[in-house]
C-alpha positions in Angstrom: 0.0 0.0 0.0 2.7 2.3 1.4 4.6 2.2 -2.7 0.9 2.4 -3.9 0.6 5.8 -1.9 4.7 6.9 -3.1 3.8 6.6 -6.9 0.7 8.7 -6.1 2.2 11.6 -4.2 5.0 11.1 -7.5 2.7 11.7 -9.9 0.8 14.4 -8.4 4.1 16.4 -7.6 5.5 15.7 -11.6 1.8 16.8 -12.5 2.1 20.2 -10.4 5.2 21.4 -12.1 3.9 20.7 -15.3 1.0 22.9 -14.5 3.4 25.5 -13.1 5.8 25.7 -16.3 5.9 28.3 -18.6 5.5 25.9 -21.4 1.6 25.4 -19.6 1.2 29.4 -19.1 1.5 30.2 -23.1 -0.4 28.3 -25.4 1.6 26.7 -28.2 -0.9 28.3 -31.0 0.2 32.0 -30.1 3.9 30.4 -31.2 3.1 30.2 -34.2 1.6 33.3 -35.3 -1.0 34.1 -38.1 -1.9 31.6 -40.3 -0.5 32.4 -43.9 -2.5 33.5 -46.1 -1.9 34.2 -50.1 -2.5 36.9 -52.1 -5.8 36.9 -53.0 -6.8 36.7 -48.7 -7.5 32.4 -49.1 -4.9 30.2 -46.7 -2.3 28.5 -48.0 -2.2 24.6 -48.3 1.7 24.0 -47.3 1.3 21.1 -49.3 0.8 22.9 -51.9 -1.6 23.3 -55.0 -4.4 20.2 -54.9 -4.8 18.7 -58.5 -8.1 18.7 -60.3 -10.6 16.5 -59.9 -12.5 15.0 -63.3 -16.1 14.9 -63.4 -15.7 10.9 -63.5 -14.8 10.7 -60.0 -17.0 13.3 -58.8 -19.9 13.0 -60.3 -20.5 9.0 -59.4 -19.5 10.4 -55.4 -22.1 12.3 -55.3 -24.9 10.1 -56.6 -23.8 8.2 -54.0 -24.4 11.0 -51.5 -27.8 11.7 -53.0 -29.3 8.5 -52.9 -28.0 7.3 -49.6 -29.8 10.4 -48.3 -32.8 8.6 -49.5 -31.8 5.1 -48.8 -33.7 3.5 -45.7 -31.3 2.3 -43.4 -32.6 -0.1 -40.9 -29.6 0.0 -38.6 -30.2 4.5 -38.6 -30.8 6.3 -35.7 -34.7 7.5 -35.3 -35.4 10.7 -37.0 -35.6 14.0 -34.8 -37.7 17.0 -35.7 -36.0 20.3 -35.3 -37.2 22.4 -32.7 
């Protein structure tokens, strides 16, 4: 019981300090700064430009979409009416 108790009081104590640190007074986000944004005002994608899409892959996706939004599902949650 007594090493039980030891490991507690441990943890608690590394736990403390941790809240204590500056590291836990600044939030990493304000680091960073600004996100970057390009010319034109949108945010940059640091992966850079995303290719184009033909209308053979994204016209058959959203069929799908469509008709699964019409699709009974037995396994669905019940239906909620807004209120």
């Amino acid at each position: 019981m007594a090493s039980t108790h030891n490991y507690f009081g441990r943890f608690l104590a590394i736990l403390a300090l941790a809240l204590v640190s500056p590291a836990a007074a600044s939030p990493f986000e304000d680091s960073l700064g600004p996100a970057p944004r390009e010319d034109d005002g949108r945010f940059m994608n640091f992966a850079g430009p995303m290719p184009d899409v033909s209308t053979t892959v994204t016209l058959p996706f959203f069929l799908r979409r469509i008709a699964s939004s019409f699709a009974e599902i037995p396994s669905a949650l019940d239906k909620v009416p807004n209120d």
